[in-house]
N, C-alpha and C positions, 0 to 999 in steps of 0.2 A: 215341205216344212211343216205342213198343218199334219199332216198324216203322222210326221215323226215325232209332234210336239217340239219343235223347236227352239229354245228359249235365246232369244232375240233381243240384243238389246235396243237403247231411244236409237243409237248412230245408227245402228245399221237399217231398223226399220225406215229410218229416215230416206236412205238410199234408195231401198227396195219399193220405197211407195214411190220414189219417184221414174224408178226402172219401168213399174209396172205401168205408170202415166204414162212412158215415152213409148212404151210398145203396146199401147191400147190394150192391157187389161184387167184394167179397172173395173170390166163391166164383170170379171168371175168372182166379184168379191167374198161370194157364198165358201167357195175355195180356198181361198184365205186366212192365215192365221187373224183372230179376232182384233189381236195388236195392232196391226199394220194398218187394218182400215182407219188406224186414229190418225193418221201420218197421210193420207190421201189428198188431193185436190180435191175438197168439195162439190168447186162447180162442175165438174164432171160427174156426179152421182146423180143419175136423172132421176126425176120426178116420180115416174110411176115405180119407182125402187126406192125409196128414201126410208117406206119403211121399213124392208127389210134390208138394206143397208143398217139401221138405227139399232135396229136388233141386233145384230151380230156385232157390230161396234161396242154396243153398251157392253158386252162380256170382253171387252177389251182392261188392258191399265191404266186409265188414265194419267198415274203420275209418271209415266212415260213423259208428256207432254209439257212436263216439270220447266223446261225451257223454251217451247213455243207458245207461251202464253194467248196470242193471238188464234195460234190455232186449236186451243182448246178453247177459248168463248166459242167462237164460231161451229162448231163441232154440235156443242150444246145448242146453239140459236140454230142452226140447221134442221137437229132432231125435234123444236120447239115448235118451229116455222113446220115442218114434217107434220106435226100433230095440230096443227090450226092456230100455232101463233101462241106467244108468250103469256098472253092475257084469255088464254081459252083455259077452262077448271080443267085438271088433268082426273081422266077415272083412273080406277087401279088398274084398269087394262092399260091404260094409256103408261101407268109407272111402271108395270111390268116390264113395257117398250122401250120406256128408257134405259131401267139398269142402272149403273154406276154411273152412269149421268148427271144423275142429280147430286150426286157428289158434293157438284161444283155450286147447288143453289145455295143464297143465303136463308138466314134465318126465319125471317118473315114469311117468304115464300114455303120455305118446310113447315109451316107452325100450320098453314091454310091448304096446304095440299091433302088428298085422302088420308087417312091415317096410316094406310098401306105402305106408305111412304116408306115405314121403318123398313120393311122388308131390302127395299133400294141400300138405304145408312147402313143396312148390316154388311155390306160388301166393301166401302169406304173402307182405305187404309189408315184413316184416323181423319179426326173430327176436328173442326176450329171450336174455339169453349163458345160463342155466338151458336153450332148449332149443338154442340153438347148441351147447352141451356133449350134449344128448342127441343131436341127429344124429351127431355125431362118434362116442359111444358105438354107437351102430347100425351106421352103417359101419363103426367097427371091429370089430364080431362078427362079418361077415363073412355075416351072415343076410340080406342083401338081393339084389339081383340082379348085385351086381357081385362078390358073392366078397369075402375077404381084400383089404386095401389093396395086396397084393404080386402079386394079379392083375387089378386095372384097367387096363383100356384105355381110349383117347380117346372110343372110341363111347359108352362105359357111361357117362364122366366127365361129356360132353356131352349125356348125357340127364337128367343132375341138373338140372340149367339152373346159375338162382339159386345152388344149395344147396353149389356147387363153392365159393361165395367167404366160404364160413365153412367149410372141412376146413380142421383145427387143423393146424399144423410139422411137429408128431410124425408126424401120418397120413400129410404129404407125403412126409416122410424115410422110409417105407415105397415108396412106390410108386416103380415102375423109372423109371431115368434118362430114358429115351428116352421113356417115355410120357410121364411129368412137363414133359418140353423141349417136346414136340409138343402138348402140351394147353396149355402156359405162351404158344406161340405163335401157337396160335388164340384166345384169350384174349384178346393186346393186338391181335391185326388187329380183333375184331369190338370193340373200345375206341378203337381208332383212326380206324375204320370208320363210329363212331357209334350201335352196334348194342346198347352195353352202356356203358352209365355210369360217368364216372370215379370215382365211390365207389365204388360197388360191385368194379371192374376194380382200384381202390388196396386197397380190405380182399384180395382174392387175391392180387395180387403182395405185398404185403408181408407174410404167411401163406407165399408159397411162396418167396418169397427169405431170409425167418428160418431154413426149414427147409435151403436153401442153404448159407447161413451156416453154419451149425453143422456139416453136414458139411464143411466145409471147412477150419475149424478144427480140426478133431478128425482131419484126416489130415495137415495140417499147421501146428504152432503155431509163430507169429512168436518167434524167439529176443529175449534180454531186453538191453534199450538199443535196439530200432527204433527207426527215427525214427516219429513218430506221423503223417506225410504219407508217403503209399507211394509208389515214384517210379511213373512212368506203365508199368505192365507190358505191356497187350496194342495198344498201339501209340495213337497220336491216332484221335481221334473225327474222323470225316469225316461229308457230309452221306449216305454211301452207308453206312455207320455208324447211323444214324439212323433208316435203311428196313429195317434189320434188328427183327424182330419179339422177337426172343431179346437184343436191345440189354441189357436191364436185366440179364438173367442174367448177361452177359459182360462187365458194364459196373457195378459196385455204387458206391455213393455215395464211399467213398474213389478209386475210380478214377476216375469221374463229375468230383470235382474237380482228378484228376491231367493227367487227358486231353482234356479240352475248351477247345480254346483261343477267344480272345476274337472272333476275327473268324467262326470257326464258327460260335461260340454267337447275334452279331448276326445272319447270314445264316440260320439255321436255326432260330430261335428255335421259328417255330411247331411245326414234325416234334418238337423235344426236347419241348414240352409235351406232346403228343398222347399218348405215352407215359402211362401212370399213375404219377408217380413218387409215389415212399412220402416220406411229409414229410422225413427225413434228406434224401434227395437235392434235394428243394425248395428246399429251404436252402441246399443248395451253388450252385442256378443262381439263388438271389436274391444271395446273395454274388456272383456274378462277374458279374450285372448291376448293382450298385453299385459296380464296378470299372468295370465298363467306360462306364457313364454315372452321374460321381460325383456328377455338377449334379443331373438329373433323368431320368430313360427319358422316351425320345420320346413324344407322344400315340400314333406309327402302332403301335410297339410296346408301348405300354399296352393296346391293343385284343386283345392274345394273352397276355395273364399274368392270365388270369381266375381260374385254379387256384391263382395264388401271393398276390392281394390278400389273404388273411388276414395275410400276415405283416410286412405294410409298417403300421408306426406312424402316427399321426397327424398328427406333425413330417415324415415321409419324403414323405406325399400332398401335403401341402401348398407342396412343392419342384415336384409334377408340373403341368402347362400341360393342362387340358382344357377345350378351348372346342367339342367335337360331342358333340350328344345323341348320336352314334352311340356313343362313345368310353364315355359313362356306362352307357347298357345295354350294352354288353361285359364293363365292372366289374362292374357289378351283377346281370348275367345270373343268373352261378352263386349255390348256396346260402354259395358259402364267407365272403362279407364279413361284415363283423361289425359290431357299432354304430359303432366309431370310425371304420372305413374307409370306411361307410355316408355318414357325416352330415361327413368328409372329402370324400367326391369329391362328393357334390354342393354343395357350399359353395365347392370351387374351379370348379364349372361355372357356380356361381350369379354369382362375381366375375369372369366371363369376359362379365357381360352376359347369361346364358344365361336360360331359362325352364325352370319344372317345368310342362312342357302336360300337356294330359290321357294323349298318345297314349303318353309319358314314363312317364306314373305305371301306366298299362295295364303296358306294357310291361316296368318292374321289380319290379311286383305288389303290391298291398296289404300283406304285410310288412316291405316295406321305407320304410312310413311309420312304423313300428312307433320306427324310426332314424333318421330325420331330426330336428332340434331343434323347439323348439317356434318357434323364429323362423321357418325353413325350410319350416315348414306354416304359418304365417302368410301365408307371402309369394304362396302362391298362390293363384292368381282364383281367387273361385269359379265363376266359368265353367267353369273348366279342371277345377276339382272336380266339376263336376258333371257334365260331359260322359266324365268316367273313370268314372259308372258306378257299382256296387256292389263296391267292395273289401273282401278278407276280411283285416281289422286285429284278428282274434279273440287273434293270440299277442302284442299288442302290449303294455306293462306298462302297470297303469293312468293311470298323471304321463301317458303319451300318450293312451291313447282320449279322455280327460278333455278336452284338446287336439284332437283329431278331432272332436270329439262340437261340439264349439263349433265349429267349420269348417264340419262339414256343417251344419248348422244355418242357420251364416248361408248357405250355397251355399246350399240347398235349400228357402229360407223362402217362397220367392215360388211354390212348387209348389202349383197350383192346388185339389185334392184330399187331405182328410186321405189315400183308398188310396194315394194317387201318394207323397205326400208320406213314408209310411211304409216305400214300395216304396224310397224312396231313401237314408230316414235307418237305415231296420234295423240295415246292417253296423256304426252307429256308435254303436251303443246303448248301451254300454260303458262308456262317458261318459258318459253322459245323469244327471242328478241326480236329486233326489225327487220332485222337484214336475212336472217334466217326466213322467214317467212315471207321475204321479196323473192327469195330463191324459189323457195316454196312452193310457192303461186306459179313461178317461169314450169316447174315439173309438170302439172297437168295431171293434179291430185284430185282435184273434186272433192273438197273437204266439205265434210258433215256440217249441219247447221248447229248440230249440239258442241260437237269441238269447237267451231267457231267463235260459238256464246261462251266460250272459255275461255277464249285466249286473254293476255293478258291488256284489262281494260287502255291502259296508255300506250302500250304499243299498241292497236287496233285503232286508235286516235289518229296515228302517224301513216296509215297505212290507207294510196288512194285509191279510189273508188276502181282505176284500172285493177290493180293489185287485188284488191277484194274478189272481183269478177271472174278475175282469173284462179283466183287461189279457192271459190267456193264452185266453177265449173258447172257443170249440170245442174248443181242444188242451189243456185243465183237465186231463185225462185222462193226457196226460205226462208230469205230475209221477211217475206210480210209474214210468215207466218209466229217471227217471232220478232216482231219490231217493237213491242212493248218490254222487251227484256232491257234489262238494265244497260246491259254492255252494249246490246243494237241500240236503243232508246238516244245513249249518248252520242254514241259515234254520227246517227243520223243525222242526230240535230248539230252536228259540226261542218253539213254540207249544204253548199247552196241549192237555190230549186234546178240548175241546171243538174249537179251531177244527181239530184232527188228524182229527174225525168230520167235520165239514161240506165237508172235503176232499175226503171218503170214503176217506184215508189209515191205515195202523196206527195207533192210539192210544197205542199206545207209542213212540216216537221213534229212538228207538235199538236198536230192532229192525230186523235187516237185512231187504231186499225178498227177498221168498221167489219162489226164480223158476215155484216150482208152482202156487201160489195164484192166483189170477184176475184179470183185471185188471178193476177193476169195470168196470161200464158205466154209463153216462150216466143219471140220474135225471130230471135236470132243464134240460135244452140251454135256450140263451136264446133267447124267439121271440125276432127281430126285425121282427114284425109285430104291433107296438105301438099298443097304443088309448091313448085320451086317460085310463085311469085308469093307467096303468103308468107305473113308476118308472123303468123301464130298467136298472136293478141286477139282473135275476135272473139269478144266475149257475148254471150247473152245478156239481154239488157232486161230480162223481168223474167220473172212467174216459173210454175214447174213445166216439167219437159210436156211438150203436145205430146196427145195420145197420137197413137199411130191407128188405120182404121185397120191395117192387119198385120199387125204386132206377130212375134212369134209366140206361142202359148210360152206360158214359164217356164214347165218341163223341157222345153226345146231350148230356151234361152239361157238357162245356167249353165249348163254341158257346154254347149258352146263359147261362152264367155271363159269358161274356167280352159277348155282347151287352149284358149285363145291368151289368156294369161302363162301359162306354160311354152307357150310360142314364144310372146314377147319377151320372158323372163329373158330368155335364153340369148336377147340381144343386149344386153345391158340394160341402162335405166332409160336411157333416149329414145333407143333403135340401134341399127346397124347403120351409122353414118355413111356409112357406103351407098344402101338405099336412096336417098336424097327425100324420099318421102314416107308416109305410112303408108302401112299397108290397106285394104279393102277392111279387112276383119276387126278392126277396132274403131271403125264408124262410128257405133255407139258410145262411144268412151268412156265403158261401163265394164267394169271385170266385174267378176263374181266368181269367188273360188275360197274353199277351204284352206285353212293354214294349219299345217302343223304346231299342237297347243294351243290351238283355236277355235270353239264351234261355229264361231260366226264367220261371214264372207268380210274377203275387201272387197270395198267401194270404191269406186274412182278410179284412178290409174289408165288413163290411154295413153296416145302417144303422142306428142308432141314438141316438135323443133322450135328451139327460141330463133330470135332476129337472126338473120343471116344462115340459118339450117345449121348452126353446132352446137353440137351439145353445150351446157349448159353448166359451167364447174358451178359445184355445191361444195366447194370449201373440202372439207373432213368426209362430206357427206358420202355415197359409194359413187364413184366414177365407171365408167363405160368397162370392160375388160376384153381382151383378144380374143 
């Protein structure tokens, strides 16, 4: 997977660290994609490796860890303790070592650490304003490599990367004119270029145009009775206007509306977007495209105001003519649509005759089911549903998963395998009620610890500490690593200290997860090579799976897991009740196998007889076949 570059997501890494614990090997971590090792059992990373463990982790993603919160402190106090403890000065070598590590420190701590630090911030997927406030603090001491804000230059500006598009007004209003213009105009070329994203490219210009501003008033204030419309000072906007990089600086939202006339703005439309405008100026070019098409904006030029759909109402869509899938993923591309504009434009696609196909729903991504109505996800085949694959509908509010969760259901009932079947319904678990998920747990899924922290909080409430054991399987062990989540956080604290031991969790509740402490290991894994006196309930009662001291290397173990998936399919979702028991080959109770429309593996899935060795009806769900 590291060879091939495998793009992995939190679930499955989640599985695959704990595969690699259960067959000892943890210790090849060099091997390993960078990701994975954030997902690992700590106390198994010995000592005289911690720090090359720390290295090759820090080039990991951190915001994988989005939903183990406990195991991302602990990660960071690992790599801290790794370097002589929390309260030891970090050198620059020592921040080199970390990486995206630091990420996670607060403000105080970045404002005191080397200056080198930024280097770390530049990798950060974005910043809390706490430590956007401390970069600015650092740069303006003047203690990093650029010097004082009044001796930057382009080269130094453009080694910041990232970190240029949070320097606060004040900092700009320091640095020289010339560098400022010259750094402002390689800026919108690599925005325009495609090289640098229009959010990001919109937080800097509207940062360095405020800091404009205000010089500008301040050497010249508008006498009193102006008119509040400035007339057009630096001449009409042309399309040669346009190609200028420096547009915005010469060009601000009042002149923006002064200077652009109607037949420019139809013919140019695209070149004006490309630009980053800051939302004042947004607003001017959506005003004078309601002038200039009062009825409705064509469909060709609906295809190029992706940046401005936030701002068009519910009534203003509903005037628009969109009859090509092409037209709805150009809306819907960007992040900026919002629920109304959402469950707008596909409603006028839908009364155009149109279809939500699978290739549709790929294509505007699983959040944007999140927004569509609940009639609007009715109306789609489940063919169509099911050929889109595993979408991530985790940010959707629950009135929707609720709604999804019955979709896939019915899409997905006819999947011949409980694995398969689970392979498919995962993303929409969120939904799923009580009773479905007592079923659930009886199948012998080994569900993810990030699905889990998804399910939906009040069913999760209802559901007891057996059911939980059973239905989380090998990954039992997850729980500490993300007991600070909301949805673990509460559930916890609804059990007494007994079923808190048989966890192998604190006994006290509301005790925070201590990221030194251990994370247990594994007492009791469930065989699932089951004799005819076994109940099938024996659950593991704490921590990730034990290493094995001779594990089979990885290469050996997916081949075989996947054959071994292909075996089982072939018996239905229980087994061949004929058997009376499993078989030798899924001891580990671990598959690992490709799926068609899939890159990643499933997880889980062994084999396992409920009470009394029969299969187990799951309602709708796929039953056993001849």
């Amino acid at each position: 997977m590291t060879s091939q570059r495998v793009l992995l997501k939190a679930w499955q890494l989640c599985c695959l660290a704990n595969l690699a614990a259960l067959h000892g090997l943890q210790g090849d971590f060099l091997l390993h994609p960078p990701d994975l090792l954030l997902f690992y059992n700590l106390e198994q990373v010995r000592e005289a490796d911690c720090r090359a463990f720390t290295r090759r982790a820090a080039w990991g993603d951190t915001e994988l860890l989005a939903n183990l919160p406990d195991q991302r402190a602990a990660l960071q106090h690992a790599a801290l303790a790794c370097l002589g403890g929390p309260h030891r000065q970090l050198s620059a070598s020592d921040l080199l070592l970390l990486g995206v590590l630091v990420c996670d420190m607060d403000a105080s701590s970045i404002v005191a650490l080397d200056p080198h630090v930024l280097q770390n911030l530049q990798r950060c997927p974005r910043l809390t304003l706490a430590q956007q406030a401390a970069v600015n603090t650092l740069l303006a001491s003047g203690r990093t490599v650029l010097g004082p804000p009044v001796s930057w230059n382009t080269q130094g500006l453009q080694a910041l990367g990232l970190l240029t598009t949070y320097i606060s007004p004040s900092l700009w209003a320091q640095v020289q004119e010339a560098v400022g213009l010259d750094f402002f105009s390689s800026m919108v070329a690599a925005c325009r270029a495609g090289r640098l994203s229009q959010r990001d490219a919109r937080r800097f210009v509207t940062s360095f145009l405020e800091a404009e501003a205000k010089a500008k008033s301040m050497s010249s204030r508008p006498k009193r009775g102006t008119a509040t419309v400035r007339p057009c000072i630096h001449g009409n906007i042309t399309a040669a206007t346009l190609r200028d990089d420096l547009f915005l600086v010469r060009y601000d939202c009042s002149q923006l509306e002064s200077c652009l006339g109607s037949q420019v703005l139809k013919a140019n439309l695209n070149p004006l977007l490309q630009h980053p405008l800051p939302a004042e100026c947004q607003r001017v070019v959506k005003a004078k495209l309601t002038q200039l098409y009062p009825s409705s904006v064509p469909e060709e030029q609906l295809r190029l105001i992706t940046s401005l759909v936030y701002l068009y109402t519910h009534a203003e869509i509903s005037q628009w003519n969109i009859t090509s899938r092409d037209t709805v993923m150009a809306l819907l591309a960007s992040d900026v649509a919002l629920e109304n504009q959402t469950e707008a434009i596909l409603q006028k696609f839908l009364d155009h005759k149109g279809n939500i196909t699978s290739a549709l729903l790929v294509a505007i991504g699983g959040s944007r089911l999140c927004w569509m109505s609940p009639q609007q996800i009715q109306a789609i085949r489940p063919s169509e549903f099911r050929l889109a694959g595993a979408l991530d509908v985790s940010s959707c509010p629950q009135s929707r998963k609720d709604v999804l969760y019955s979709k896939a259901r019915e899409a997905f009932s006819s999947t011949r395998t409980s694995a398969a079947y689970y392979h498919f319904i995962r993303p929409y678990l969120g939904g799923a009620p009580l009773e479905d998920l007592q079923r659930l747990a009886e199948a012998n899924i080994s569900m993810d610890i990030h699905t889990f922290t998804n399910l939906n909080p009040h069913v999760l409430q209802s559901l007891s500490v057996d059911h939980v054991t059973m239905l989380l399987g090998q990954n039992v062990g997850d729980l500490q690593k993300a007991r600070s989540h909301p949805t673990i956080s509460s559930w916890l604290r609804s059990l007494n200290r007994l079923a808190l031991g048989k966890l192998g969790m604190d006994t006290d509740p509301d005790s925070p997860a201590s990221p030194t402490g251990p994370v247990p290991s594994t007492t009791g894994m469930r065989d699932t090579t089951l004799t005819s006196g076994s109940s099938g309930n024996d659950a593991p009662s704490s921590g990730s799976p034990p290493a094995r001291p001779r594990g089979l290397p990885l290469a050996v173990a997916l081949p075989s897991s996947f054959l071994w998936l292909l075996y089982w399919g072939s018996l239905g979702p229980f087994g061949d009740r004929s058997q009376g028991t499993c078989t030798e080959a899924s001891k580990d109770n671990t598959v690992l196998a490709p799926h068609a429309g899939s890159p990643g593996p499933v997880c889980g899935a062994g084999c396992q007889l409920g009470p009394g060795h029969e299969p187990q009806a799951l309602g709708t769900w796929p039953r056993p076949t001849s």
